[in-house]
C-alpha positions as CSV (number, residue, x, y, z in Angstrom):
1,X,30.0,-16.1,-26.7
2,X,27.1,-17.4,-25.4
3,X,25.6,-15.8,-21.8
4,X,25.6,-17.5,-18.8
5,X,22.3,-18.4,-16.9
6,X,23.2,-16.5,-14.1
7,X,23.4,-12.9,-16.1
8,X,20.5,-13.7,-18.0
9,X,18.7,-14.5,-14.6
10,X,20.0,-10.8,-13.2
11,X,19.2,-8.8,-16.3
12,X,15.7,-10.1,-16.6
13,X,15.3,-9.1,-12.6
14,X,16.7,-5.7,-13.9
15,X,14.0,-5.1,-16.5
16,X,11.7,-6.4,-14.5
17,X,12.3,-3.7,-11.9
18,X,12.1,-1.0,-14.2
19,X,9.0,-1.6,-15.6
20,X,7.6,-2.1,-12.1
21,X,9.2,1.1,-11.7
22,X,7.3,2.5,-15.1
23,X,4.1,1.2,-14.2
24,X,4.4,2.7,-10.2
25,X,5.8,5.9,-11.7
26,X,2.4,6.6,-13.9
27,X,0.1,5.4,-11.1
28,X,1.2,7.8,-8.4
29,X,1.5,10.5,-11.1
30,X,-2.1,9.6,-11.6
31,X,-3.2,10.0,-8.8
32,X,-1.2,13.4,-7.9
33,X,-3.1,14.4,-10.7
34,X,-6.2,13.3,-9.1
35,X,-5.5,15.0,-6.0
36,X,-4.8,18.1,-7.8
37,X,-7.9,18.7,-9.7
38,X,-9.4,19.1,-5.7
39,X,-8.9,22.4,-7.1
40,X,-11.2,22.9,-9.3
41,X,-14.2,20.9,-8.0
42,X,-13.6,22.8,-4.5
43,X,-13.4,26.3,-5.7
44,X,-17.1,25.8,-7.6
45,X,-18.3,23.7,-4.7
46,X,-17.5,26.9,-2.4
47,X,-19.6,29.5,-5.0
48,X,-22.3,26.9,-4.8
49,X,-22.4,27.4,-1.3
50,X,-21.0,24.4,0.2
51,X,-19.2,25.0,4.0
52,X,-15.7,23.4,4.3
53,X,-17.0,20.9,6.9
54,X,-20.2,20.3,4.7
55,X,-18.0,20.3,1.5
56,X,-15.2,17.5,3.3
57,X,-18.1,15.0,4.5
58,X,-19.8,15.2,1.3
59,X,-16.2,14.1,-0.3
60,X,-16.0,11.4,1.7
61,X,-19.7,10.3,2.3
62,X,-20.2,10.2,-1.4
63,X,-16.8,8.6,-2.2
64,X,-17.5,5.4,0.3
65,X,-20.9,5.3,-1.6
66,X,-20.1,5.0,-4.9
67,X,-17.0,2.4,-3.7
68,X,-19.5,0.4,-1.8
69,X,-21.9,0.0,-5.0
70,X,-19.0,-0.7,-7.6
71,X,-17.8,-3.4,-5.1
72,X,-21.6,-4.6,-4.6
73,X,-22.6,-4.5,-8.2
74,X,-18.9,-6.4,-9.6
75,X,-19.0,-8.9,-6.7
76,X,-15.6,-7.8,-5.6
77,X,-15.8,-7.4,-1.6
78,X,-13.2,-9.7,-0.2
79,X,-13.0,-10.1,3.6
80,X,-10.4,-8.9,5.8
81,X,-9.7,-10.0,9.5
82,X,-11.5,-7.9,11.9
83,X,-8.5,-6.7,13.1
84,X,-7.3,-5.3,9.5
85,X,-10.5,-3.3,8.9
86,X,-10.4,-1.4,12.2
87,X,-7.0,-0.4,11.4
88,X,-7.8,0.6,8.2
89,X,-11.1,2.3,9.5
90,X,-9.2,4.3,11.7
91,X,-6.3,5.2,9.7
92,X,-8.6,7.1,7.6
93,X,-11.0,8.1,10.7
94,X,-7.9,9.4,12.1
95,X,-5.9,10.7,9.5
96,X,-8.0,12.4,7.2
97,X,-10.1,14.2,9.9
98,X,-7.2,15.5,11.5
99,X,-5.8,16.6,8.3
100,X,-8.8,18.0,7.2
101,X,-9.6,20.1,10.3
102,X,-5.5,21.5,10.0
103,X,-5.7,22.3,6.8
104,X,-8.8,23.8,6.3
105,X,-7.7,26.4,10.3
106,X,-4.7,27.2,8.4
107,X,-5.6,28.3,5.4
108,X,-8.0,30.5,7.5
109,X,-5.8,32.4,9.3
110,X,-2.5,32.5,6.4
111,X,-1.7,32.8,3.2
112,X,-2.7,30.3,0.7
113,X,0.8,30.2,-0.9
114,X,2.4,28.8,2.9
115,X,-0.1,26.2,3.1
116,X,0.8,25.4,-0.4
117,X,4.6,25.5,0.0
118,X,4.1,23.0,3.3
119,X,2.6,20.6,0.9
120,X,5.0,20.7,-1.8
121,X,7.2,19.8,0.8
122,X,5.8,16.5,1.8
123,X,8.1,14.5,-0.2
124,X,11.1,15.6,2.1
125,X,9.1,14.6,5.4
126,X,8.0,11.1,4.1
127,X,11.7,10.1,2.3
128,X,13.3,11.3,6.0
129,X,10.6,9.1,7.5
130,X,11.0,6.4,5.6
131,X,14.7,6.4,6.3
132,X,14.5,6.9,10.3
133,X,11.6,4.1,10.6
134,X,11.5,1.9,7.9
135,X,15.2,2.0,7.6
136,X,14.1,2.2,3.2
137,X,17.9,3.0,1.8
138,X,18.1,6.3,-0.3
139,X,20.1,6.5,-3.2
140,X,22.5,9.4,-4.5
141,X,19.7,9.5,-7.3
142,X,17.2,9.7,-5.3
143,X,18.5,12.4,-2.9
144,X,19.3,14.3,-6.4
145,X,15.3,13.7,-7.6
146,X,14.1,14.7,-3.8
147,X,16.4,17.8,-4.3
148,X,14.7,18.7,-7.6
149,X,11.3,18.2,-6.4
150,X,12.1,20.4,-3.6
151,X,13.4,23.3,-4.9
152,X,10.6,23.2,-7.7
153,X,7.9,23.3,-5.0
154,X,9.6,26.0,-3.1
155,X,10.2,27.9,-6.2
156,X,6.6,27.6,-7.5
157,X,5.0,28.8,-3.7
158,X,7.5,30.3,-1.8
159,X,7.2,34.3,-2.1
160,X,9.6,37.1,-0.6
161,X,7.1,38.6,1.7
162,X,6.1,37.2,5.4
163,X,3.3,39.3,5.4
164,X,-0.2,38.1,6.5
165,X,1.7,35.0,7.9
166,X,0.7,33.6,11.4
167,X,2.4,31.3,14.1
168,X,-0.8,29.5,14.5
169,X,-1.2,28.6,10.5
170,X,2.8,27.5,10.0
171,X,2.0,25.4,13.8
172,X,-0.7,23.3,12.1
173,X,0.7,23.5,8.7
174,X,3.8,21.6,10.2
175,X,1.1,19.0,12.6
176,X,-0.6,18.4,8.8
177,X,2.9,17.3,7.0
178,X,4.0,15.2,10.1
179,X,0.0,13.3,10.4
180,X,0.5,13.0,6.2
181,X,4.2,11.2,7.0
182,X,2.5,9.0,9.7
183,X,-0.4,8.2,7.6
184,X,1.8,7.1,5.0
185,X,4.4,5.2,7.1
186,X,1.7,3.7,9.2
187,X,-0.7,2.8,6.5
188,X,2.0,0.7,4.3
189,X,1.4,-1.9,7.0
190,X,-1.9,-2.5,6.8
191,X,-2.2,-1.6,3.1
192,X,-0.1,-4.5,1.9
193,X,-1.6,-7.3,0.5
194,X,-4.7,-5.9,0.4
195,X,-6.1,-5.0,-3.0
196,X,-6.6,-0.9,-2.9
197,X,-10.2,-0.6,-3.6
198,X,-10.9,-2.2,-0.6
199,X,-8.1,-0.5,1.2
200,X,-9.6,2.7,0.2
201,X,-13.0,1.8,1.3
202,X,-12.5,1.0,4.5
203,X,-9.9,4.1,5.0
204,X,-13.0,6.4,2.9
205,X,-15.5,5.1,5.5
206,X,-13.6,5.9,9.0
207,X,-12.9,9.3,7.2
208,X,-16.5,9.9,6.2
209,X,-17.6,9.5,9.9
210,X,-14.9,11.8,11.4
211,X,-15.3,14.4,8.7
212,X,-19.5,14.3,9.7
213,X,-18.5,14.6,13.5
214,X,-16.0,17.3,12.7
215,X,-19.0,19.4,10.5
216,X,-20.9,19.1,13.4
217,X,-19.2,19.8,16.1
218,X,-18.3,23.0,14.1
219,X,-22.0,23.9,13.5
220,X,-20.6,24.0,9.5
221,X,-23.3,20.7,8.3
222,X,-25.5,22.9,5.7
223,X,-27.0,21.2,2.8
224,X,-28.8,25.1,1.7
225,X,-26.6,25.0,-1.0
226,X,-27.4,25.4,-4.8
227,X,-27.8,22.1,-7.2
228,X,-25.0,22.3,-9.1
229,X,-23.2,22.1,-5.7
230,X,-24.0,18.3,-5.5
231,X,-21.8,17.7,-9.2
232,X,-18.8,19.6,-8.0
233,X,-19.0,17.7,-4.9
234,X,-19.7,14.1,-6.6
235,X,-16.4,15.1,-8.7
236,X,-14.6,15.8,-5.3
237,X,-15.4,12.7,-4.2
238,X,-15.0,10.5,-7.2
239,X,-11.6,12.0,-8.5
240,X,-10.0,13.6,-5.8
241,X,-10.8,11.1,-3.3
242,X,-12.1,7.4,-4.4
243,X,-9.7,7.4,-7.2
244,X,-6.8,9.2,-6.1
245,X,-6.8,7.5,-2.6
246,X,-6.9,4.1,-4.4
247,X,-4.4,4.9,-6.8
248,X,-2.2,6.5,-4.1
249,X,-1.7,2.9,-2.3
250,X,-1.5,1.1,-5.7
251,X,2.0,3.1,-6.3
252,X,2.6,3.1,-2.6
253,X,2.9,-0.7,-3.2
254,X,4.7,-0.7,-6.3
255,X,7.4,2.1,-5.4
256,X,7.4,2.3,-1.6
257,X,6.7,5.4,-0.2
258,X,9.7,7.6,-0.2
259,X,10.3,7.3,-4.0
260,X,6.0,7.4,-4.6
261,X,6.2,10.9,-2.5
262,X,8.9,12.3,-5.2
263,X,6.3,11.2,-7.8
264,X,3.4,12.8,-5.7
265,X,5.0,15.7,-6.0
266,X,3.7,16.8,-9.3
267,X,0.1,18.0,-7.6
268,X,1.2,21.5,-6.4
269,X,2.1,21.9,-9.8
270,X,-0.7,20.2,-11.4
271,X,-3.0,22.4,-9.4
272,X,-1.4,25.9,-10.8
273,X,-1.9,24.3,-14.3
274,X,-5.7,23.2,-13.6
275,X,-6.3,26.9,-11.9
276,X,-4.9,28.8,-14.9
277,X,-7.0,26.1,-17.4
278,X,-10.3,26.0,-15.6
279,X,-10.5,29.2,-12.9
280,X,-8.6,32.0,-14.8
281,X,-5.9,32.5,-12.7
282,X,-2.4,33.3,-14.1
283,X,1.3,31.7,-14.1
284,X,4.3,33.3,-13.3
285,X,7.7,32.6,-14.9
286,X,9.1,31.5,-11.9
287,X,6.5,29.1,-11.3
288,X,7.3,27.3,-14.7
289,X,10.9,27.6,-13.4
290,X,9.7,25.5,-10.6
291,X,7.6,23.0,-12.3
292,X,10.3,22.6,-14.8
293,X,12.1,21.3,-11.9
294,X,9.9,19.3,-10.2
295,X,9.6,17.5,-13.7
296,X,13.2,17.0,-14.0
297,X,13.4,15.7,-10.3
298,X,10.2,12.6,-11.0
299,X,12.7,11.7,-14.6
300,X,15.7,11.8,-12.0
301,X,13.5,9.3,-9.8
302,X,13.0,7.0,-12.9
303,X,16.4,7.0,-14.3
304,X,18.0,3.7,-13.7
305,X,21.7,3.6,-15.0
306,X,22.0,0.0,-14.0
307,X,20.2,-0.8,-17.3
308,X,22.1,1.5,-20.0
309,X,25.2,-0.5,-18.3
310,X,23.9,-4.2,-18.7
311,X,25.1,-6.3,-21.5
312,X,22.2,-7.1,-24.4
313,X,21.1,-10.9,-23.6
314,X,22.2,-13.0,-26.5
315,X,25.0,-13.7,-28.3
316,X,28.0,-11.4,-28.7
């Protein structure tokens, strides 16, 4: 019997949608991945001396540099309305200085493992956001990935003892997730439509020159560092920031951001496996428990049962 014009119209939409889907699902695990290896180039940038306000203006300083020249070099630069590149100048002017300066006061005064476990949980903060504002429907299979992802993080981070912890550190921990949510929400506006190298570029510029006002203000702008200091900090800003950020908006645009977060959230993870590859440091079972889950929670996000149920097109 031969199919009908409309099925084979709705079936090619389905497998169209899943390998957008694919294709989203691998970006923003890309650039999780990107984010996480921050890790690695920070932790060497800090024994070669960098400051954390010298080492986050460097990141972003260098990172609008090297944008600017492959844009300059390839021809690439497209205009934008005036009004589109202040947004996107102060979305990252904004955003990444003020989540910059909370971060980096909170890990000063708590445990590393808190600031950790209030990352991990960033793909909770962004679905419930994207629900309240952007009114983005959430599936059963969604809540059931979010769930996994969740529990993973707060398995891998979490630990029995409050100790050390300060009001001050879980107060800015919790300002950083909600400026991450708005960032995200907000910046879907302005990001769409626009190709994300030059999204990023604009966003890496406004946060180059809060991040230089911040190390100032702070008296932390030092460049007394050693040499190799200036390759762990090219890698910061090449990996960790021009690429990841571009990549980041690329899935954004592909997934949305609610289901891109449960994708995102493979870079607490990511990080533990980078510090026990490249800085020594060890992993617990537990933490593989939690991995394990977070892993099952990004295949949960993927899984579309829709197409296991659709006829084969052809002829039966």
């Amino acid at each position: 019997m031969a199919v009908g014009k409309g099925e084979l119209t709705e079936q090619a939409s389905a497998v169209s949608a899943a390998s957008t889907l694919r294709k989203g699902a691998l970006i923003s695990t890309l650039s999780a991945a990107c984010y996480a290896g921050a890790v690695v180039f920070i932790r060497n940038a800090y024994r070669a001396g960098l400051t954390p306000g010298t080492a986050v203006f460097l990141r972003f300083a260098l990172a609008s540099l090297v944008l600017t020249g492959v844009l300059s070099l390839s021809h690439q630069w497209s205009p934008l309305p005036r009004r589109h590149v202040r947004a996107l100048f102060l979305l990252g002017f904004l955003a990444y200085t003020l989540l910059g300066i909370t971060w980096f006061v909170a890990l000063s005064v708590t445990p590393a493992w808190l600031v950790s476990l209030f990352v991990a949980l960033y793909p909770l903060s962004i679905n419930l956001g994207s629900w309240i504002f952007l009114r983005e429907r959430i599936r059963r299979q969604q809540l059931m990935a979010l769930a996994a992802v969740l529990a993973g993080g707060i398995i891998l981070f979490a630990r029995p003892s409050l100790e050390g912890v300060a009001w001050l550190g879980i107060l800015l921990m919790f300002v950083n997730m909600i400026i991450q949510t708005a960032y995200v929400l907000v910046g879907q506006r302005w990001t769409r439509g626009v190709r994300p190298v030059i999204s990023a570029t604009w966003q890496i510029f406004g946060a180059a020159v809060g991040t230089f006002l911040y190390a100032i203000l702070s008296g932390q702008l030092s460049f007394s560092f050693a040499p190799v200091g200036w390759l762990w900090a090219a890698m910061f800003a090449i990996v960790s920031t021009a690429l990841a950020i571009m990549l980041l908006w690329w899935g954004i645009g592909l997934l949305g951001p609610a289901r891109a977060a449960i994708f995102g959230a493979i870079e607490p993870f990511l990080a533990v496996l980078l510090s026990v590859l490249f800085l020594g440091e060890r992993m617990s079972f537990l933490q593989a428990i939690g991995g394990a889950l977070i892993l099952v929670g990004m295949l949960l996000a993927q899984w579309q049962p829709e197409l296991h149920r659709a006829r084969p097109i052809g002829r039966e």
